[in-house]
N, CA and C atoms as a LAMMPS dump frame, in Angstrom:
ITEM: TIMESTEP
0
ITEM: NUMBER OF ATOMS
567
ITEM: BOX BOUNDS ff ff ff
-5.0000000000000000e+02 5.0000000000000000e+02
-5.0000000000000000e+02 5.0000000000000000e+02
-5.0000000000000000e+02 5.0000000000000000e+02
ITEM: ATOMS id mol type element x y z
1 1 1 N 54.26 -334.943 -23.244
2 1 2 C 54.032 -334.348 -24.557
3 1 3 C 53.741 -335.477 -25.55
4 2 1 N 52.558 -335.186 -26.081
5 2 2 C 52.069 -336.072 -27.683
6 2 3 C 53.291 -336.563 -28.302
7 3 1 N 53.173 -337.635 -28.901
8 3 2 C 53.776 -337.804 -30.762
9 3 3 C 53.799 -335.905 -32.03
10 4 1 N 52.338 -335.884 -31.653
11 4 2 C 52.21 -335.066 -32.596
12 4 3 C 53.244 -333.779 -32.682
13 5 1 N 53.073 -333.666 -31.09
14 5 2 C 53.242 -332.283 -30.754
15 5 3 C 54.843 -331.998 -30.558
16 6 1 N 55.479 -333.743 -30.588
17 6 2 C 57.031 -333.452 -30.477
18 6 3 C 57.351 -333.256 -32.161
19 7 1 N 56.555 -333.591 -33.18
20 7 2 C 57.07 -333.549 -34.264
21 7 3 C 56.855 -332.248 -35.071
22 8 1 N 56.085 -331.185 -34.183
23 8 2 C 55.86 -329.774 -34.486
24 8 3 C 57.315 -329.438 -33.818
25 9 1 N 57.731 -329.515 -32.403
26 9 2 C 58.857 -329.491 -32.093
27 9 3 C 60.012 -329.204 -32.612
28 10 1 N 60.216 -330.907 -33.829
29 10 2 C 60.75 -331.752 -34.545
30 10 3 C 61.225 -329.992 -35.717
31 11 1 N 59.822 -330.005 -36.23
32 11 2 C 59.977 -328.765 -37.419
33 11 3 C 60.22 -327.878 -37.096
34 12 1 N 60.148 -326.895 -35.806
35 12 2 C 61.059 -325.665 -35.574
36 12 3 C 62.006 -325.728 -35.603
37 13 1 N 62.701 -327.026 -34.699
38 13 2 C 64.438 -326.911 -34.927
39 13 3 C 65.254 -327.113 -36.026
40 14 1 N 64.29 -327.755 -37.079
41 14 2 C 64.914 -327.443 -38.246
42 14 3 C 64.688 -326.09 -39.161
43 15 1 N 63.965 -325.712 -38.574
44 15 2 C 64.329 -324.246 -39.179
45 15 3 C 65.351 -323.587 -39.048
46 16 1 N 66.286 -323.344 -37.427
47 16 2 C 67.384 -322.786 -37.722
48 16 3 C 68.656 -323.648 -38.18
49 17 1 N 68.354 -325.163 -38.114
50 17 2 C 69.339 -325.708 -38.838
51 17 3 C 69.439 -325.112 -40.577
52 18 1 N 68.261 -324.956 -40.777
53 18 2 C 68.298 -324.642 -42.46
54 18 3 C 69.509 -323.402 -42.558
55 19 1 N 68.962 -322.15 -41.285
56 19 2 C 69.999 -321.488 -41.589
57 19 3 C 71.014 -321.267 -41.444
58 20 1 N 71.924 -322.114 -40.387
59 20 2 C 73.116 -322.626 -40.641
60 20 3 C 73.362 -323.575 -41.794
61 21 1 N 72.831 -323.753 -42.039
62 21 2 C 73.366 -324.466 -43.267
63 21 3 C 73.739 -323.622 -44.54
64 22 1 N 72.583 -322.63 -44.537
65 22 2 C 72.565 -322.143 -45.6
66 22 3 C 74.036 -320.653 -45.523
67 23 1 N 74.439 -320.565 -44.102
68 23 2 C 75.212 -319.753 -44.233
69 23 3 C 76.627 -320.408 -43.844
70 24 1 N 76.725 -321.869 -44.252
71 24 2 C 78.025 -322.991 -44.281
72 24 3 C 78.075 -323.222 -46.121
73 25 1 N 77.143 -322.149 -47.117
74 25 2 C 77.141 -322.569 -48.362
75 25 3 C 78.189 -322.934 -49.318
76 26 1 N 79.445 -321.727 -48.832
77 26 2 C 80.646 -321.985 -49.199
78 26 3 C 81.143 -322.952 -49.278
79 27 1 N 81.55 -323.441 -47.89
80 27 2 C 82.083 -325 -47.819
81 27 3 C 81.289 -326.257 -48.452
82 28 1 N 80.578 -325.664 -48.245
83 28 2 C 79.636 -327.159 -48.791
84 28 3 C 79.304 -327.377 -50.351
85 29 1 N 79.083 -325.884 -50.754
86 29 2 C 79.685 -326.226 -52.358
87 29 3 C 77.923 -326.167 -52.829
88 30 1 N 78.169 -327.184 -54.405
89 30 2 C 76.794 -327.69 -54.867
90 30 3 C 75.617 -328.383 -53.681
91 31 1 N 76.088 -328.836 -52.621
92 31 2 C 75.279 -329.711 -51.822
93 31 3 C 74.373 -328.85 -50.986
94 32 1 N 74.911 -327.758 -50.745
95 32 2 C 74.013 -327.234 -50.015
96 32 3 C 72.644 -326.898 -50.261
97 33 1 N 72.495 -327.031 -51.521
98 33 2 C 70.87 -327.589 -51.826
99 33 3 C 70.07 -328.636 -51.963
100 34 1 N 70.881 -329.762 -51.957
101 34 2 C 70.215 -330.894 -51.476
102 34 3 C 70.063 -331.218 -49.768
103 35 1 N 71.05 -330.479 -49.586
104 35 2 C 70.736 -330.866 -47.512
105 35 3 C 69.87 -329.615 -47.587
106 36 1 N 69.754 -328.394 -48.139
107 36 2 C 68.654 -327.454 -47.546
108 36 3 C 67.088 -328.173 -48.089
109 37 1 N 67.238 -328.455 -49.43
110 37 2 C 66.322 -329.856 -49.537
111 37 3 C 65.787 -330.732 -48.896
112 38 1 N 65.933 -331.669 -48.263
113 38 2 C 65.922 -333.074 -47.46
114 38 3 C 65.925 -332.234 -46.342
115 39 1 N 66.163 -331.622 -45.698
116 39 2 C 65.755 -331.039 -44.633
117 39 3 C 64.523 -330.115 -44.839
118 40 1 N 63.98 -329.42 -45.503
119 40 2 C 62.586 -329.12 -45.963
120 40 3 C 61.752 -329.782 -45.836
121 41 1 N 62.335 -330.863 -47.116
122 41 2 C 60.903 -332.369 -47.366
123 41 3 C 60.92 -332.615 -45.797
124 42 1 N 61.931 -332.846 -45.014
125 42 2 C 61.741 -333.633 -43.851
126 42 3 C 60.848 -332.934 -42.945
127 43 1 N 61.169 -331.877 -42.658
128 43 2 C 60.032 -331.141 -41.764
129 43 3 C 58.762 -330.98 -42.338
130 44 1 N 58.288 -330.638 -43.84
131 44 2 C 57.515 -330.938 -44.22
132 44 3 C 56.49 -332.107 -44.016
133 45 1 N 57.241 -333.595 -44.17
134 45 2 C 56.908 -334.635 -44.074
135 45 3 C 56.433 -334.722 -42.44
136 46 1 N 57.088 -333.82 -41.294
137 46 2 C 56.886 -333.843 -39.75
138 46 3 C 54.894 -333.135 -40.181
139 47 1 N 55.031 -331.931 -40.701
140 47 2 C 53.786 -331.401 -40.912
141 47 3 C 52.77 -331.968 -41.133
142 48 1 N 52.827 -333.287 -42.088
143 48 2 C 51.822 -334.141 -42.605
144 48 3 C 52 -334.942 -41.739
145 49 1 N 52.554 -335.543 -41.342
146 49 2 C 52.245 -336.66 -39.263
147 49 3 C 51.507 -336.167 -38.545
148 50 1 N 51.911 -334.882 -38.051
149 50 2 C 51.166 -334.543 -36.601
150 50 3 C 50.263 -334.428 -36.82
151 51 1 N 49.765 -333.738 -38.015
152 51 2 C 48.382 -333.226 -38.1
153 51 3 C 47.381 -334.75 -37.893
154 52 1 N 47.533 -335.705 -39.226
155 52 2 C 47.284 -336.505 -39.418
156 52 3 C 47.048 -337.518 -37.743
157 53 1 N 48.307 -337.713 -36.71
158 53 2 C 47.867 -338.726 -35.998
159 53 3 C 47.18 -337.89 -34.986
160 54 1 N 47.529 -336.142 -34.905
161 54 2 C 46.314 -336.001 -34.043
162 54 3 C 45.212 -336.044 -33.932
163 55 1 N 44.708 -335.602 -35.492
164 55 2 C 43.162 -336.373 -35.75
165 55 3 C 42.631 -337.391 -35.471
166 56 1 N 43.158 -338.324 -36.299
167 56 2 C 42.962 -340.152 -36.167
168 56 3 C 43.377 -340.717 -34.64
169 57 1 N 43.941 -339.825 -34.27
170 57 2 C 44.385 -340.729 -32.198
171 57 3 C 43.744 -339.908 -31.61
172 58 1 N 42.778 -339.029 -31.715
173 58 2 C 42.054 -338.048 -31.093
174 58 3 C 43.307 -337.3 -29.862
175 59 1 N 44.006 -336.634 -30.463
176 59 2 C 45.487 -336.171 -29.561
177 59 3 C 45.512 -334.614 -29.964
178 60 1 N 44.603 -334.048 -30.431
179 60 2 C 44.857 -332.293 -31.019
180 60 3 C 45.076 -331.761 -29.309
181 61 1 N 45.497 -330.754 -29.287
182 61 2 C 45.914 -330.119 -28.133
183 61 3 C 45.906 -328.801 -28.575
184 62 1 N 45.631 -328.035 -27.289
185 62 2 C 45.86 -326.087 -27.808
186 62 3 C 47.143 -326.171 -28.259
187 63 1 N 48.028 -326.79 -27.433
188 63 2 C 49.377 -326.308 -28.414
189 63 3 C 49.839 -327.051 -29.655
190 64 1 N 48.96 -328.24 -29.965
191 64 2 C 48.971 -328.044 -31.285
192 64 3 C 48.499 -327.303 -32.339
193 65 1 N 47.358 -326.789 -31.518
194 65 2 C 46.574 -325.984 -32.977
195 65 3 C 47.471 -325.036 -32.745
196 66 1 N 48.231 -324.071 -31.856
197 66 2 C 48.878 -322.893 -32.192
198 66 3 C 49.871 -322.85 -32.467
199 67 1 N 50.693 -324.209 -32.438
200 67 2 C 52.155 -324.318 -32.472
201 67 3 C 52.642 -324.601 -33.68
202 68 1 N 51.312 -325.432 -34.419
203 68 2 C 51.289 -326.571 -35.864
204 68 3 C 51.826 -325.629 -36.998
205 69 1 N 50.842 -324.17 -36.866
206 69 2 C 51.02 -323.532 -37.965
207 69 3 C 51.89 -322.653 -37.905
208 70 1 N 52.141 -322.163 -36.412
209 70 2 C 52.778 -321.064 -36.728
210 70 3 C 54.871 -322.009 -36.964
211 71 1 N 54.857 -323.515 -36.692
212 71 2 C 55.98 -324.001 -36.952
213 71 3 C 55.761 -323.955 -38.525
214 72 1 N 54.671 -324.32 -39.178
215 72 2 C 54.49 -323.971 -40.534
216 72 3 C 55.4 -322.728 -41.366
217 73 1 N 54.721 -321.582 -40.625
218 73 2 C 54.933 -319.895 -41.11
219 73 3 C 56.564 -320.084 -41.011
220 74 1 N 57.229 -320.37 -39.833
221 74 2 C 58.395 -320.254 -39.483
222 74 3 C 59.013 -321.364 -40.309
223 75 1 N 58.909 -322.551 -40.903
224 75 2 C 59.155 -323.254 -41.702
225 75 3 C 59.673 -322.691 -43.378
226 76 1 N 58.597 -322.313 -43.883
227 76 2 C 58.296 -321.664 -45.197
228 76 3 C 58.983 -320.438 -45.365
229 77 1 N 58.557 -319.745 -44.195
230 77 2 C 59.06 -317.984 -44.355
231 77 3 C 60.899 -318.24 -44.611
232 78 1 N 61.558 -319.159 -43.964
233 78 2 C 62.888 -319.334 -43.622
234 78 3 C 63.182 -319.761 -44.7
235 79 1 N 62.624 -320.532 -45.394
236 79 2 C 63.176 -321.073 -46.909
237 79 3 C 62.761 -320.193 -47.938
238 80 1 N 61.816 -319.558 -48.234
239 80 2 C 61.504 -318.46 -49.118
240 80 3 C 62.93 -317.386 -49.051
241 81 1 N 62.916 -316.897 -47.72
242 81 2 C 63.925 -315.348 -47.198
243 81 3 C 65.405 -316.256 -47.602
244 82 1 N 65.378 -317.367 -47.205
245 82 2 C 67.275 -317.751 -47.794
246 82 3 C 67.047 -318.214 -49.344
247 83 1 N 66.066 -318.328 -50.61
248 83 2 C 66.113 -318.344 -51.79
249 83 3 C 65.957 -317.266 -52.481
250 84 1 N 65.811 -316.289 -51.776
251 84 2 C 65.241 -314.83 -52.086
252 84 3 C 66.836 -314.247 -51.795
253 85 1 N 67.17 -315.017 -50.686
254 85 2 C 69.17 -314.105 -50.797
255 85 3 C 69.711 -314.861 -51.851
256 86 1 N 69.671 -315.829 -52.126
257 86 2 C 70.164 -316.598 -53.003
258 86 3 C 70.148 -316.352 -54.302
259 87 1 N 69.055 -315.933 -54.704
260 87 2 C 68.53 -315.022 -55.59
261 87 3 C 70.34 -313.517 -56.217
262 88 1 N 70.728 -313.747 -55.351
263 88 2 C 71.853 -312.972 -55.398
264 88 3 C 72.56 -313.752 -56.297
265 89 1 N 73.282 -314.71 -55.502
266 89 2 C 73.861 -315.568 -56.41
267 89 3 C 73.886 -316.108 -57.507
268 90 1 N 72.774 -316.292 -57.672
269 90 2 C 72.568 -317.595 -58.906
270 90 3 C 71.132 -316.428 -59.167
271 91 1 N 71.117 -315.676 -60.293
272 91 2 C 70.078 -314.688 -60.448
273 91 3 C 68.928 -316.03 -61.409
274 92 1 N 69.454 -317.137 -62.118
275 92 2 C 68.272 -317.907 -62.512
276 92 3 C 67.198 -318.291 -61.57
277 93 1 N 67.855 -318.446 -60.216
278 93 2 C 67.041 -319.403 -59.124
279 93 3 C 66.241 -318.166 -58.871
280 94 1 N 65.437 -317.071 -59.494
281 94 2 C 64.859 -315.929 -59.32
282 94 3 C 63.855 -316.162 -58.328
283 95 1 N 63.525 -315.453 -57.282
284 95 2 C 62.985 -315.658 -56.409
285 95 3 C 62.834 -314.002 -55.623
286 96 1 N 62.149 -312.76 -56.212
287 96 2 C 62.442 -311.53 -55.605
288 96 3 C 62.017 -310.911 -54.234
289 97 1 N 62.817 -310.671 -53.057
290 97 2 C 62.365 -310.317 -51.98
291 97 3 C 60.909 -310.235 -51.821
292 98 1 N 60.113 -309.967 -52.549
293 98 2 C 58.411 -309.613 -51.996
294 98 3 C 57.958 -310.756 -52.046
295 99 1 N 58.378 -311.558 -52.924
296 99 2 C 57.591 -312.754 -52.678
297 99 3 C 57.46 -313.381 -51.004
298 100 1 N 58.481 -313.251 -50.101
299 100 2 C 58.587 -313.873 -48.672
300 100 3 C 57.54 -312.359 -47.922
301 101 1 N 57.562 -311.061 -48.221
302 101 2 C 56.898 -310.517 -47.942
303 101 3 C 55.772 -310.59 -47.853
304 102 1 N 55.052 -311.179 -49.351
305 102 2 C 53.73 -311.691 -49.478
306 102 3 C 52.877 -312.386 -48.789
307 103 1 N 54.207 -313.314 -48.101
308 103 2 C 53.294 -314.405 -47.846
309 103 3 C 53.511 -314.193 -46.137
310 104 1 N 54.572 -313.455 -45.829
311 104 2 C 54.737 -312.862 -44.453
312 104 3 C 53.438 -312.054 -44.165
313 105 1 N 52.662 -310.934 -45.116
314 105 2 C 51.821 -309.952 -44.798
315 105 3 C 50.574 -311.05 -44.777
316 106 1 N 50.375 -311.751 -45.57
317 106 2 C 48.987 -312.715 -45.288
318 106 3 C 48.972 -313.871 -44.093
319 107 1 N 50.054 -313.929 -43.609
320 107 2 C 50.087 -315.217 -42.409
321 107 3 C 49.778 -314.171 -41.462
322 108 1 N 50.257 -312.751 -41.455
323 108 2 C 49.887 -311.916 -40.452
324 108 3 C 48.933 -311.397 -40.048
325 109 1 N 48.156 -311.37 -41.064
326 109 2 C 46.753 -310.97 -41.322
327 109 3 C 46.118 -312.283 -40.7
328 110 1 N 45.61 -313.341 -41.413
329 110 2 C 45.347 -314.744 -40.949
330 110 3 C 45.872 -315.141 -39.525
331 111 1 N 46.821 -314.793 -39.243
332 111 2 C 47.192 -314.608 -37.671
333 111 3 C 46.644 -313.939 -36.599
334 112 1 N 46.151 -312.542 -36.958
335 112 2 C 45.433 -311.923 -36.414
336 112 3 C 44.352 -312.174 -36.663
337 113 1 N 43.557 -312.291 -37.339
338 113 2 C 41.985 -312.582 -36.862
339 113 3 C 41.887 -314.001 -36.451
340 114 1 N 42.695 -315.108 -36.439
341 114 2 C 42.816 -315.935 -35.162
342 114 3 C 42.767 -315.618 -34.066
343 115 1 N 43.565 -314.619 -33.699
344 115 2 C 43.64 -314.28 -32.611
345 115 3 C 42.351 -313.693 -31.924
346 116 1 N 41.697 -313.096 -32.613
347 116 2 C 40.594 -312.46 -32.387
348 116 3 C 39.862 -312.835 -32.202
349 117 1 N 39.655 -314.032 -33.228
350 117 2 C 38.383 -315.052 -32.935
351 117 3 C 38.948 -315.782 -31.445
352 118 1 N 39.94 -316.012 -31.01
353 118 2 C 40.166 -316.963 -29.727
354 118 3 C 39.477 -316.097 -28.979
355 119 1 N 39.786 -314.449 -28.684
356 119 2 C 39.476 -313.718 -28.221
357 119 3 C 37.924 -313.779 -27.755
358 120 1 N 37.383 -314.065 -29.079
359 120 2 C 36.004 -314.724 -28.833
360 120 3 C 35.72 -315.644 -28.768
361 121 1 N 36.482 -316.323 -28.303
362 121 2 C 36.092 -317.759 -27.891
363 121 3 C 35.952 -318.813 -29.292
364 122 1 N 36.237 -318.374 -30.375
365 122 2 C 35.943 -319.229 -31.252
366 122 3 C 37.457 -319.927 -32.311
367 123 1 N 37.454 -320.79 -32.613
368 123 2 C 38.731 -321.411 -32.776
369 123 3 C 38.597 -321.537 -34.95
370 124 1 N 39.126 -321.018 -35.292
371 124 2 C 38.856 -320.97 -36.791
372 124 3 C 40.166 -321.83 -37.361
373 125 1 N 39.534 -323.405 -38.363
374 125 2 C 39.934 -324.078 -38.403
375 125 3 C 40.589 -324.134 -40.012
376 126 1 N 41.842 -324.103 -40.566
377 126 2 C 41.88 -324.176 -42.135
378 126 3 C 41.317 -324.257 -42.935
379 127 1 N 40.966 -323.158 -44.186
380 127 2 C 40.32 -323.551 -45.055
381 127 3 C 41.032 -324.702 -45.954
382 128 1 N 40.095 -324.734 -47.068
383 128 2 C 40.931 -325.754 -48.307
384 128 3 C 41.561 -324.903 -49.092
385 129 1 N 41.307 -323.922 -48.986
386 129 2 C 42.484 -323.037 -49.881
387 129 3 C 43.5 -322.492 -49.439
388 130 1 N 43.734 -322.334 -47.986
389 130 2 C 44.715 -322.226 -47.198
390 130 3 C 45.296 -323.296 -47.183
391 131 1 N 45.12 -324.466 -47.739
392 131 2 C 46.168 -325.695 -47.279
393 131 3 C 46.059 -326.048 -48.627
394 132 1 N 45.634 -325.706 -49.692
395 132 2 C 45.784 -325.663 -51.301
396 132 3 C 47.521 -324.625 -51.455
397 133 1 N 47.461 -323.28 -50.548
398 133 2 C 48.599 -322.26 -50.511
399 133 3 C 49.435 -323.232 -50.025
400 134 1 N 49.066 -323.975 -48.726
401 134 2 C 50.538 -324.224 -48.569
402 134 3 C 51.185 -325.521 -49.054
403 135 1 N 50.03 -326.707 -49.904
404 135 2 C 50.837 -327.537 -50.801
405 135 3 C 51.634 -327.087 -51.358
406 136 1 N 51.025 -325.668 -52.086
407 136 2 C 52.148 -325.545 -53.604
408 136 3 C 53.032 -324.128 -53.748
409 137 1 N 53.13 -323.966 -52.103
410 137 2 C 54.217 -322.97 -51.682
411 137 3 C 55.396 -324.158 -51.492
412 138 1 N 54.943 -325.289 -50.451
413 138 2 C 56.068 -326.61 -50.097
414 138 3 C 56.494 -326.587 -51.486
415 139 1 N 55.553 -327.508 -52.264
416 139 2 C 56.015 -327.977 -53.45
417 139 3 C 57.175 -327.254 -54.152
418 140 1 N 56.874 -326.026 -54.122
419 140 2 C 57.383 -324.754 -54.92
420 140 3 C 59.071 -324.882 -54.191
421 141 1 N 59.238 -324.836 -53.203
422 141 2 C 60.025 -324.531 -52.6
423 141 3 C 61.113 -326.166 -53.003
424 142 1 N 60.595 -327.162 -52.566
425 142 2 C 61.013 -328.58 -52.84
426 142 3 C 61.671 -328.259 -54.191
427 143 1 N 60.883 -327.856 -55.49
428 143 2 C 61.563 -328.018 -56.661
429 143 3 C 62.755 -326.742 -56.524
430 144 1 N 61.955 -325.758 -56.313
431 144 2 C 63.883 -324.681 -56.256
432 144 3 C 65.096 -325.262 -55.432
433 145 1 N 64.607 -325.807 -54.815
434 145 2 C 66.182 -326.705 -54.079
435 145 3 C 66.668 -327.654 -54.658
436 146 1 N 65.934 -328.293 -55.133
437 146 2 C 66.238 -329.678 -55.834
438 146 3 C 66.817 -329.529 -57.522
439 147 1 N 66.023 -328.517 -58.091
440 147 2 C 65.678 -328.455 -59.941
441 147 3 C 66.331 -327.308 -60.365
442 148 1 N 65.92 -326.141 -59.625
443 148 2 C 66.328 -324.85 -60.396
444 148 3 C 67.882 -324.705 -60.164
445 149 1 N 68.627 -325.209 -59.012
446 149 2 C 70.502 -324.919 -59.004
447 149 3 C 71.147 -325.749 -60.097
448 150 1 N 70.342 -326.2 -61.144
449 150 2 C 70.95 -326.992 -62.291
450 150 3 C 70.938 -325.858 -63.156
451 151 1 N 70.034 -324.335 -63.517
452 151 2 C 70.302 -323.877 -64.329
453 151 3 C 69.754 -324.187 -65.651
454 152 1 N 68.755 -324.576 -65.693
455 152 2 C 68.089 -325.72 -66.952
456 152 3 C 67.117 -324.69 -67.391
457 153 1 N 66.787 -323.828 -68.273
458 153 2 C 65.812 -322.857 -68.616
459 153 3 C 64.448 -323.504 -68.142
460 154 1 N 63.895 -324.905 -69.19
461 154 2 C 62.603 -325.361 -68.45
462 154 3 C 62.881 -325.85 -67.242
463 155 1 N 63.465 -326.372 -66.387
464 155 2 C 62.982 -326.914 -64.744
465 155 3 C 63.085 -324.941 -64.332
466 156 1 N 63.784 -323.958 -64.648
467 156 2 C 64.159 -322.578 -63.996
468 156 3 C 62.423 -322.159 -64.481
469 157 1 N 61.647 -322.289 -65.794
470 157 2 C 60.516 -321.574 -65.951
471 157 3 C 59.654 -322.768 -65.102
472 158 1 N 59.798 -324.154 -65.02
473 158 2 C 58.509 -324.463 -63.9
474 158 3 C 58.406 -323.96 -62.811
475 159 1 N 60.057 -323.664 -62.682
476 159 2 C 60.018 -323.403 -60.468
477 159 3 C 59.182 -321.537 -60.723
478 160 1 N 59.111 -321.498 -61.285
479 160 2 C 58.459 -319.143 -61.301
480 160 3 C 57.135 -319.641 -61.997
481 161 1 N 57.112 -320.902 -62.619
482 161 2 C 55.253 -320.898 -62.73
483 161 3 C 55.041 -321.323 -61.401
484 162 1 N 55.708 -321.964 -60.907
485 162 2 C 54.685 -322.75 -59.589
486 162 3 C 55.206 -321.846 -58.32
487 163 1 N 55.851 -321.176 -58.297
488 163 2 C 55.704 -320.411 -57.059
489 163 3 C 54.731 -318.918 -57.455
490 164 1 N 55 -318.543 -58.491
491 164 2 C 53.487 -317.729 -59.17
492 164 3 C 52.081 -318.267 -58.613
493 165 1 N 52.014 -319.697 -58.801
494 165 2 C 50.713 -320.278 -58.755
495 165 3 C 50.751 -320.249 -57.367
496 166 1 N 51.737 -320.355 -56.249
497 166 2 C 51.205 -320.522 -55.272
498 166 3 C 51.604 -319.018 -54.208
499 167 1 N 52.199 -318.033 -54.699
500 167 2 C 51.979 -316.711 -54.337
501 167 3 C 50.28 -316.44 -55.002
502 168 1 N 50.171 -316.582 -55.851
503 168 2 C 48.228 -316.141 -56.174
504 168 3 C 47.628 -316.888 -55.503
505 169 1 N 47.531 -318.315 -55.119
506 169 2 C 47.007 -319.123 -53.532
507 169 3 C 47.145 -318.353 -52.307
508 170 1 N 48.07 -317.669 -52.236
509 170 2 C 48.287 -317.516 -50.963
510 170 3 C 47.758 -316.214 -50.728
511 171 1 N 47.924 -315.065 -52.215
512 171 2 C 46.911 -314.187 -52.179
513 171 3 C 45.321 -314.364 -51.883
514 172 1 N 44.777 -315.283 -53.163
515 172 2 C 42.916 -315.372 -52.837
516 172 3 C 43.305 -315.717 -51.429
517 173 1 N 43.907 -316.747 -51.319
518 173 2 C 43.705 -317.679 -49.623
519 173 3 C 43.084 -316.673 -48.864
520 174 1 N 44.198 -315.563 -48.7
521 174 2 C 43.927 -314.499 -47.527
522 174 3 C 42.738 -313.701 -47.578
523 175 1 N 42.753 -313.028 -48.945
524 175 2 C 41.099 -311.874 -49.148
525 175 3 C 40.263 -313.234 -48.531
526 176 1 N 39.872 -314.701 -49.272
527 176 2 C 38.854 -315.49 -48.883
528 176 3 C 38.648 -315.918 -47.11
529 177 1 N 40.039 -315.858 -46.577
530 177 2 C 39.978 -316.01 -45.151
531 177 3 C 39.284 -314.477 -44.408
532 178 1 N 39.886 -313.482 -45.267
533 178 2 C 39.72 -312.107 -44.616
534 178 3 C 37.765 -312.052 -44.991
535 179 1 N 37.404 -312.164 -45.98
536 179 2 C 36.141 -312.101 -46.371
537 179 3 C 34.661 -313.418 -45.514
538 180 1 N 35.586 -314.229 -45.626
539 180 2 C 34.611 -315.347 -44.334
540 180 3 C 34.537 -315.126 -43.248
541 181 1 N 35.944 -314.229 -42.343
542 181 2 C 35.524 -313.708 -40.888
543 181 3 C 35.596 -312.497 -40.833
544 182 1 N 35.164 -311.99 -41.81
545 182 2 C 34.813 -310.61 -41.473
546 182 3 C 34.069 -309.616 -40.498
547 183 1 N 33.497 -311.08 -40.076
548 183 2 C 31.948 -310.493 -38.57
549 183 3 C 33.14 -310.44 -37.289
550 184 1 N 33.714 -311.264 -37.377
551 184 2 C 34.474 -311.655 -36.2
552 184 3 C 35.742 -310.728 -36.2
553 185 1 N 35.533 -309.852 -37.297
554 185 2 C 36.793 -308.878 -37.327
555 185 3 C 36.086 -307.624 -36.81
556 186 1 N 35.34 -307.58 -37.534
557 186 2 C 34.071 -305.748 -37.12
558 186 3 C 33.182 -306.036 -36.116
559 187 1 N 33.286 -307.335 -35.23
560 187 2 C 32.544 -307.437 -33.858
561 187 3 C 33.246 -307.116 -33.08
562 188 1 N 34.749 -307.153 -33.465
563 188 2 C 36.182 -307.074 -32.21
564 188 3 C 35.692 -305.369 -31.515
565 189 1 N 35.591 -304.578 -32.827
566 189 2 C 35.803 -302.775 -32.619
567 189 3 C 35.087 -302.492 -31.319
């Protein structure tokens, strides 16, 4: 197995660490948002490696292209759905259930006509606005762990502008993904 492909690896298993962690919140007090933090950035930071040395070392593999993103989806979706319970707690860190829905119904969509296109033999590669969604979904997510459990009105109104900005990314993203393979969707029937 690649570099790359152990550090996709690398980012699934921290996904269910996130959620033990996040359901050790009690004990752990204020901190549990800086380790659900630093464990984000970190898998995050795994996301921007693999991609990166599989390109440049000529090392992409099928199971990177299928493994990369969907450790992505499973990345994001897991930190959205535990700030969205959290959302309980601390009602500033606002974050309302649909938002993880949102972005659950468009990876699904975008998931499936991947699939379809493999189906046809054809391999459909990220747009720039799909990886515009998922800078400033990360980003988004980085500052609610880090900024918004302080309770600070402005860092609480940046973290709901910028996950706004990147729920409407992740909206166009999808119509623009759904609207570019549209042949490859109504050739499937």
């Amino acid at each position: 197995m690649n570099l790359p492909n152990k550090l996709t690896i690398m980012r699934m298993a921290i996904v269910p660490l996130l959620v033990v962690v996040y359901l050790l919140k009690t004990p752990l007090g204020g901190n549990v948002y800086w380790i659900l933090g630093t464990l984000f950035v970190l898998a995050s930071i795994t996301d921007y490696f693999d991609g990166k040395i599989a390109r440049d070392k000529d090392m992409v593999t099928t199971f990177g292209k299928f493994m990369d993103p969907l450790a992505d989806k499973l990345l994001v979706l897991t930190a959205l759905i535990i700030l969205s319970d959290n959302f309980l707690d601390k009602p500033y860190m606002w974050l309302p259930f649909w938002i993880p829905l949102i972005v659950l119904a468009r990876e699904l969509i975008v998931t499936s006509i991947r699939l379809v296109a493999v189906g046809n033999g054809k391999i459909i590669a990220a747009s720039k606005l799909g990886k515009l969604k998922t800078a400033t979904t990360m980003v988004s997510i980085i500052w609610y762990f880090f900024a918004m459990p302080y309770d600070i009105f402005g860092l609480n109104l940046t973290g709901w502008i910028m996950m706004g900005l990147a729920i409407l990314f992740t909206v166009v993203s999808g119509v623009d993904y759904f609207i570019k393979n549209r042949k490859i969707i109504f050739e499937s029937f």
